[in-house]
C-alpha positions in Angstrom: -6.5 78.9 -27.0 -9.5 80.0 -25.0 -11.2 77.4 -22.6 -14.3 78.6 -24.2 -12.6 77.9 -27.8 -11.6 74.6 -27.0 -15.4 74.0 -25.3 -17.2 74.6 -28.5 -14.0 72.9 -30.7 -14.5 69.6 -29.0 -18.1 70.0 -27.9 -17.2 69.4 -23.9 -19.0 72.1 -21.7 -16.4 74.6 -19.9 -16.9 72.8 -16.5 -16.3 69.2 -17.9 -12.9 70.7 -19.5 -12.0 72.2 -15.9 -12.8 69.3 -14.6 -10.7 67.0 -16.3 -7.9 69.3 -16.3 -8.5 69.1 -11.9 -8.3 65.4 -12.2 -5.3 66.2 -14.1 -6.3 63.9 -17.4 -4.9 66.2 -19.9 -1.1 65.9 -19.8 -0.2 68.3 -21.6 -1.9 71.1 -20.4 0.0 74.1 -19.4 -0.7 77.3 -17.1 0.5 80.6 -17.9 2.0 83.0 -14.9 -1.9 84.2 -13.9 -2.7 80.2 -13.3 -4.7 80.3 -17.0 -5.0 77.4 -18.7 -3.2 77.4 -22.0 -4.5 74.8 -24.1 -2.4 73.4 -27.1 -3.4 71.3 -29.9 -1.6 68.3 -28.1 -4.4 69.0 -25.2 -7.0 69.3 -27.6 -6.1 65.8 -29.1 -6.3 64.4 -25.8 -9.7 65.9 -25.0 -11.4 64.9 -28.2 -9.6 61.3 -27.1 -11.6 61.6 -24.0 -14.4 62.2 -25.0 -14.7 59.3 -27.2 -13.7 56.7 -24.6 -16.4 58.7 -22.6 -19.1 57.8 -25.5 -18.2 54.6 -24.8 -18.9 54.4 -21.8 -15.6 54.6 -19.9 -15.5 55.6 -16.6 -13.1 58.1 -15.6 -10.8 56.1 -13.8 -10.5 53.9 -16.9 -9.8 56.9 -19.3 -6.8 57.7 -16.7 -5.4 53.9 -17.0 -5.9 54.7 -20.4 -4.3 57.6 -20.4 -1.3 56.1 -18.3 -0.6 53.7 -20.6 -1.1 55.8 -23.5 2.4 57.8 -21.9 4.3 54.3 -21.6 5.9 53.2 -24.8 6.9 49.8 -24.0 5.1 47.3 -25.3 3.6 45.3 -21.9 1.2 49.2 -22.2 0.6 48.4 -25.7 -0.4 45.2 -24.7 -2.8 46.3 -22.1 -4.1 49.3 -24.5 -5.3 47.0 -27.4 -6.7 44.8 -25.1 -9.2 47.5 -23.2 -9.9 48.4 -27.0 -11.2 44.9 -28.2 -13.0 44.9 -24.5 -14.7 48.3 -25.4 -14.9 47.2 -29.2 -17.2 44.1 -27.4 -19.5 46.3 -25.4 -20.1 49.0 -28.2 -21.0 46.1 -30.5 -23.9 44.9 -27.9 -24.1 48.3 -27.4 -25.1 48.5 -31.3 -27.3 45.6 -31.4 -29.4 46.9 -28.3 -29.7 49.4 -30.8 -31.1 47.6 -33.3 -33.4 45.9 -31.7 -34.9 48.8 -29.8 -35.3 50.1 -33.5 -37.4 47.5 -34.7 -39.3 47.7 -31.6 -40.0 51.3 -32.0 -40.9 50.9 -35.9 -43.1 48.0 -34.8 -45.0 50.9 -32.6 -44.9 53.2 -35.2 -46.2 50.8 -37.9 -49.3 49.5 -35.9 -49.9 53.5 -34.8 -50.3 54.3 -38.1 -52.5 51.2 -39.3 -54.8 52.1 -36.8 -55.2 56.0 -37.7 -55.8 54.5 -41.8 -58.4 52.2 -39.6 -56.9 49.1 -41.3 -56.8 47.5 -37.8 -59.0 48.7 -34.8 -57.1 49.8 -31.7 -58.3 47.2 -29.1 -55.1 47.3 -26.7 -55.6 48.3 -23.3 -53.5 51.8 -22.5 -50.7 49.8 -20.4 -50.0 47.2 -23.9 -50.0 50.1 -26.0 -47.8 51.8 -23.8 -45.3 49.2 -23.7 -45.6 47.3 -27.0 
């Protein structure tokens, strides 16, 4: 498959996918005899799996432990996997609830935006409180 293919199958820019193929995160990626990439569905699993520790908010060295480990079958690397999961399980929960409250927050805006356009309340805030409410 195309670089380009694989871009708009896993949603990663062209340059991102070059990239982690330089860093050499995508172990199963293969050149051809003009230095192509050839990418196979086993490097299209791995870039979708980058991708999502990336949403987590991985760094990239992290995503290579990960990967490491990923490649080791013994069970001390199993070990070590589930336990950077339940840490990244940890921060996309607070990740979530950061979420949440910045939701009410913004529907708190919204709500008081729109009782002063009915004229139920009068807008009496100076520009920097209504700016940051």
């Amino acid at each position: 498959m195309k670089i380009s293919d694989v871009s708009k199958k896993v949603g990663l820019p062209v340059a991102t996918i070059r990239y982690y193929s330089d860093l050499e995160m995508i172990p199963s990626l293969k050149r051809d005899t003009d230095g192509q990439r050839i990418f196979d569905d086993e490097a299209i699993v791995w870039l979708e799996g980058i991708k999502f520790q990336r949403d987590l908010g991985m760094s990239l060295a992290e995503i290579k432990k990960f990967i490491e480990l990923s490649q080791d079958p013994s069970t001390a690397a199993l070990k070590k996997r589930h336990q950077i999961l339940l840490e990244q399980r940890i921060k996309a929960n607070q990740r979530m609830l950061s979420s949440a409250d910045t939701l009410k927050r913004i529907d708190l805006k919204i709500k008081l935006d729109e009782d002063i356009i009915a004229k139920k309340k009068r807008d009496s805030l100076s520009a920097a409180r209504r700016f940051s409410l």
